[in-house]
MMTF fields as JSON, N, C-alpha, C and O atoms, coordinates in Angstrom:
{
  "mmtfVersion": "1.0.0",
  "mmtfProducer": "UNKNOWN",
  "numBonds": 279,
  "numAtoms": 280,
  "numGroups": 70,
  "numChains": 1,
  "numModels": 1,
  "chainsPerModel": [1],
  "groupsPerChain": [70],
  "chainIdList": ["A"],
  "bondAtomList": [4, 2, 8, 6, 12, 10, 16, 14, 20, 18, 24, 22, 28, 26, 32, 30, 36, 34, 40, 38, 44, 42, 48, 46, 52, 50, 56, 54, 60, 58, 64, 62, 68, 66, 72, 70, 76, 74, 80, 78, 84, 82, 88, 86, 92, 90, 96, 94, 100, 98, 104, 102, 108, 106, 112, 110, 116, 114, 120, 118, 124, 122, 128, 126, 132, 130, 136, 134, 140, 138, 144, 142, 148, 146, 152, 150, 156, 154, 160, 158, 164, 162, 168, 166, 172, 170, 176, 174, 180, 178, 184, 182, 188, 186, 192, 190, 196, 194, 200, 198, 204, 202, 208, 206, 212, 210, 216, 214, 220, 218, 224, 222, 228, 226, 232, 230, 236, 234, 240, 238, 244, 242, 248, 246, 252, 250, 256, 254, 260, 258, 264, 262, 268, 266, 272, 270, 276, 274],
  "bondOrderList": [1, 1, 1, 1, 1, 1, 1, 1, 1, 1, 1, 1, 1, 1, 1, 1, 1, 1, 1, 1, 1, 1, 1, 1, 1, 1, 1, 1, 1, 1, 1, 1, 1, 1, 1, 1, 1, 1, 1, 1, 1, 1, 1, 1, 1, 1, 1, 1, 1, 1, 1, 1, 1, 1, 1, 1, 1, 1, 1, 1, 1, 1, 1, 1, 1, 1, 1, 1, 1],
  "groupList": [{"groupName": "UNK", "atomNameList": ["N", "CA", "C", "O"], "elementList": ["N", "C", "C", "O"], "formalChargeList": [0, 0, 0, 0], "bondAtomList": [1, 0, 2, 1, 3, 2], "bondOrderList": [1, 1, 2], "singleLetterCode": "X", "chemCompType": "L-PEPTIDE LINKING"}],
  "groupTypeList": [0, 0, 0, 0, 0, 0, 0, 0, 0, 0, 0, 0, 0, 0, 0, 0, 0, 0, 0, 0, 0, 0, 0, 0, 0, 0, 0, 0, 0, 0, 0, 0, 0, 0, 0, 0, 0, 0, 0, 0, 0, 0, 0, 0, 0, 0, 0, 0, 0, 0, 0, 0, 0, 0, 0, 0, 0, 0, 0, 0, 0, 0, 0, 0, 0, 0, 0, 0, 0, 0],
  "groupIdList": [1, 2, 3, 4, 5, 6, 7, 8, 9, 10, 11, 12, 13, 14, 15, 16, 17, 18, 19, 20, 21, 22, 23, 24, 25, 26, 27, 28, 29, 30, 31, 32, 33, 34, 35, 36, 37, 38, 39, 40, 41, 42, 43, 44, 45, 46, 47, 48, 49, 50, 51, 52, 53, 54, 55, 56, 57, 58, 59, 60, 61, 62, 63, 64, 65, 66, 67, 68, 69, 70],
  "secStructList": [7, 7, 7, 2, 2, 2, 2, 2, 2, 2, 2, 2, 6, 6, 7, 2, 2, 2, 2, 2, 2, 2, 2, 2, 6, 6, 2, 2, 2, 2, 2, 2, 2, 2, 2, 2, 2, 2, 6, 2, 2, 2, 2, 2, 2, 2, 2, 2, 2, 2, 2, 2, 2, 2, 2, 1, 4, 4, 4, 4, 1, 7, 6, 6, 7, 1, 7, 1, 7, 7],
  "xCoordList": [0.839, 0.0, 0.89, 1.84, 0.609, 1.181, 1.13, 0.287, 2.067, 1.68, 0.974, 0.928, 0.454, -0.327, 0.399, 0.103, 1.154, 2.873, 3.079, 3.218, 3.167, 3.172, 1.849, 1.918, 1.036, -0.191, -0.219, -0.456, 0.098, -0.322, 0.83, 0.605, 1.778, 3.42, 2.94, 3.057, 2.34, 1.798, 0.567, 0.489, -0.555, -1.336, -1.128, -1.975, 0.349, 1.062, 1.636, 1.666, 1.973, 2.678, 1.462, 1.769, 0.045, -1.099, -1.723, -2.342, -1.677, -2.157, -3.383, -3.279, -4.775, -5.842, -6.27, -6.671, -5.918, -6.459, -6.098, -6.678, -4.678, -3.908, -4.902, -5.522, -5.259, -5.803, -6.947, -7.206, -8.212, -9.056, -8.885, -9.781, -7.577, -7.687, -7.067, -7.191, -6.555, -6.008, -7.667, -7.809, -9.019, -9.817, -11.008, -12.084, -10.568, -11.501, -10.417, -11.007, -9.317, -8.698, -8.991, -8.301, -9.61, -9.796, -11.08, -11.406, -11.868, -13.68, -14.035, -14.053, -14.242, -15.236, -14.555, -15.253, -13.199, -12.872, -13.383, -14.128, -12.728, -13.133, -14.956, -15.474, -15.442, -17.052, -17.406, -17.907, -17.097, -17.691, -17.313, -18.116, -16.155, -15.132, -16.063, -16.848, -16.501, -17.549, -18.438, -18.854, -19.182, -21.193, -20.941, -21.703, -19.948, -19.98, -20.092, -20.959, -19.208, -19.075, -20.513, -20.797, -21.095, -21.87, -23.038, -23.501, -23.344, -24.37, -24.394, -23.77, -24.944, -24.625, -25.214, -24.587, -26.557, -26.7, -25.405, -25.03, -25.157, -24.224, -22.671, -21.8, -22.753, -21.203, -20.936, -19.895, -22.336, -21.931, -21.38, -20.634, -21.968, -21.67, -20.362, -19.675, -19.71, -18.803, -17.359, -16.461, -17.868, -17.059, -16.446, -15.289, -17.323, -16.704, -16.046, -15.504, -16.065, -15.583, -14.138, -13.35, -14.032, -12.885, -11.614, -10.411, -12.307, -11.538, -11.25, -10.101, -12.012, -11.905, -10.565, -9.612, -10.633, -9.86, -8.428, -7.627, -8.652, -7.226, -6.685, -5.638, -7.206, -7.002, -6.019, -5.147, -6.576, -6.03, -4.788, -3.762, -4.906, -3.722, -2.58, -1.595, -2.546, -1.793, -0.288, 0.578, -0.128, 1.406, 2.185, 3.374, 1.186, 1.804, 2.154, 2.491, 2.085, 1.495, 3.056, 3.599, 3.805, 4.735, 4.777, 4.142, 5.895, 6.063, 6.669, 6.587, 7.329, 8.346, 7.518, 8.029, 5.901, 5.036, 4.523, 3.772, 4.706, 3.904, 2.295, 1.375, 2.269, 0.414, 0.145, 0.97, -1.367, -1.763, -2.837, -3.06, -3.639, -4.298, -3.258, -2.173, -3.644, -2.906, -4.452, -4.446],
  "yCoordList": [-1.17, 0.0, 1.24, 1.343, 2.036, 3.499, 3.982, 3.608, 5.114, 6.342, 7.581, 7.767, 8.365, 9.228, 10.087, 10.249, 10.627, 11.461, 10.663, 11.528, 9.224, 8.834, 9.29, 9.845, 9.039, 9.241, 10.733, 11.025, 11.74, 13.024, 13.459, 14.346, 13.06, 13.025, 13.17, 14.119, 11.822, 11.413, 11.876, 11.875, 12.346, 13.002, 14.39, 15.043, 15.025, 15.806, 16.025, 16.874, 15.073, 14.588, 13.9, 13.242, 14.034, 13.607, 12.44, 11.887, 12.041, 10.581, 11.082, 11.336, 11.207, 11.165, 10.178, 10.377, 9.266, 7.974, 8.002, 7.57, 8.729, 8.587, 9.537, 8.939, 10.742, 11.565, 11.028, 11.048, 10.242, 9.91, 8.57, 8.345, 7.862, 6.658, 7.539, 6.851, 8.628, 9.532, 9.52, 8.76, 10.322, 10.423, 9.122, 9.166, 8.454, 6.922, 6.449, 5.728, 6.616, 5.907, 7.076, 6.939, 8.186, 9.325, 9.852, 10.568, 9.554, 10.215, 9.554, 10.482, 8.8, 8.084, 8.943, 9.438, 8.918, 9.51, 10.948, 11.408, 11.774, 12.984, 13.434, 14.137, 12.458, 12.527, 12.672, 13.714, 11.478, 11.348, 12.277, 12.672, 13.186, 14.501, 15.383, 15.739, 15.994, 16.729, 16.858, 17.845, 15.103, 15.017, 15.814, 16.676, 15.426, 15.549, 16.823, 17.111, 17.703, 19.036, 20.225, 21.344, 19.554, 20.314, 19.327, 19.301, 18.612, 17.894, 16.666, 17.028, 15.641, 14.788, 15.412, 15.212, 16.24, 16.392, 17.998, 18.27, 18.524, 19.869, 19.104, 19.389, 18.274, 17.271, 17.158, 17.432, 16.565, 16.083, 17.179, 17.063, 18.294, 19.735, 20.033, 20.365, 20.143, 20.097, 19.247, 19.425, 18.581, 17.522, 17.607, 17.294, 18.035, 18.12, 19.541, 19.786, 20.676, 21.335, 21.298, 22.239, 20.233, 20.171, 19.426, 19.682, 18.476, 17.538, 18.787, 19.193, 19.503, 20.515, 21.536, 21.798, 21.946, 22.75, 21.805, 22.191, 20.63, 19.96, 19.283, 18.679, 19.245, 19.319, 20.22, 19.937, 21.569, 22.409, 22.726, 23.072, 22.608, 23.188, 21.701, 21.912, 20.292, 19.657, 19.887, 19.277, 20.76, 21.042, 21.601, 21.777, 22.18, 22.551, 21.508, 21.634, 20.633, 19.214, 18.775, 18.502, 18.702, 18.19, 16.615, 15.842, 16.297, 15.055, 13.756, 12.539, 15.041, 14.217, 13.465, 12.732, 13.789, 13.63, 12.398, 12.644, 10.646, 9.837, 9.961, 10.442, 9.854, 10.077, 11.516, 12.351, 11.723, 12.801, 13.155, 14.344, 11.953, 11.826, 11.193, 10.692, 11.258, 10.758, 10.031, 9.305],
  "zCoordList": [0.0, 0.0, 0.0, 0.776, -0.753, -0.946, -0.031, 0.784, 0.287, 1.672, 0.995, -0.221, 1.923, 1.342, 0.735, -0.448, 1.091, 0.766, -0.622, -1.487, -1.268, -2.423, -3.35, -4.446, -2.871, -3.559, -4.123, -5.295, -2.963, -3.611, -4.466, -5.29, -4.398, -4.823, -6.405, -7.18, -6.582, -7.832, -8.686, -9.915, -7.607, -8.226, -8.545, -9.153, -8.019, -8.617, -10.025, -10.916, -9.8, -11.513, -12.353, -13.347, -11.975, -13.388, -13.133, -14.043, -12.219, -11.748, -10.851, -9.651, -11.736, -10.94, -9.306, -8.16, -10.059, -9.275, -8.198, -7.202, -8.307, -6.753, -6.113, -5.234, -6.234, -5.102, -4.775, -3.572, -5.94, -5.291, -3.903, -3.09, -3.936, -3.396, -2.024, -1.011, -1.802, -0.557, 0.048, 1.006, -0.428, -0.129, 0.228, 0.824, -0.162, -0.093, 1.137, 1.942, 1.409, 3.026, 3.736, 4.746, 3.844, 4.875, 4.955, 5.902, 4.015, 3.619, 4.864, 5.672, 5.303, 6.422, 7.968, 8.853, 7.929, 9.504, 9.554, 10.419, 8.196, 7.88, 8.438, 9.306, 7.235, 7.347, 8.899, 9.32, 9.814, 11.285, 11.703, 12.549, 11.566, 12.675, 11.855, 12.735, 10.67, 10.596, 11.145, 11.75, 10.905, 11.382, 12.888, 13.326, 13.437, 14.739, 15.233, 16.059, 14.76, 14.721, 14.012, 14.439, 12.983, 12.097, 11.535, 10.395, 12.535, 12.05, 10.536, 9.539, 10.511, 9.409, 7.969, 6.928, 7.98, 6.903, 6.308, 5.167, 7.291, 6.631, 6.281, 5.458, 7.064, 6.954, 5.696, 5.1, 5.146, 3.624, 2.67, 1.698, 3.23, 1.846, 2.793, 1.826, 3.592, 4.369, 3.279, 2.455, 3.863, 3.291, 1.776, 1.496, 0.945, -0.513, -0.688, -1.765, 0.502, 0.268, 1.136, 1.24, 1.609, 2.138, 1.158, 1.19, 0.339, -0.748, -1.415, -1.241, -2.142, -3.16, -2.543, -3.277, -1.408, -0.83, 0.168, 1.019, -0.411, -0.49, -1.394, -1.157, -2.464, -3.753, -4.626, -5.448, -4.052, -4.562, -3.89, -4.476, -2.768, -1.691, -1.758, -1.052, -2.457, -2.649, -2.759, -2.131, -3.561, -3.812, -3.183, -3.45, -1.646, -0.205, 0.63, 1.807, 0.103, 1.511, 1.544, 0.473, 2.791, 2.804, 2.822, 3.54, 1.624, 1.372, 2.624, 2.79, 3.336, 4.407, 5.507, 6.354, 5.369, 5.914, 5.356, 4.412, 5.689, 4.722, 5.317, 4.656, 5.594, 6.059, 6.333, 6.705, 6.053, 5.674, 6.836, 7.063, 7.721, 8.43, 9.869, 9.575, 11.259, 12.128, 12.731, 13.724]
}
């Protein structure tokens, strides 16, 4: 299994797949630390604006870091 630090490494360099498979090992912890905070139905609109806004901010993410979640 890749580290997340690989994954975004790569979805750096054009490799879709890698960022979605970063978000499919972290969507569910993410999701619950939302519902919790902002209720389950705002979680969900929550939530895609958090992918979107780490998406973009990728090429900040330090690599030296293999996981992205603790």
């Amino acid at each position: 299994m890749s580290a997340d630090a690989e994954l975004i490494g790569r979805s750096l360099r054009g490799d879709t797949d890698a960022f979605v498979e970063v978000i499919s090992r972290h969507e569910t912890a993410i999701g619950n630390y939302l519902a919790r905070r902002v209720g389950r139905q705002a979680a969900e609109d929550v939530l895609g604006d958090v992918w979107v806004a780490a998406y973009e901010s990728r090429a900040t993410y330090d690599l030296s870091y293999p996981e992205a979640c603790r």
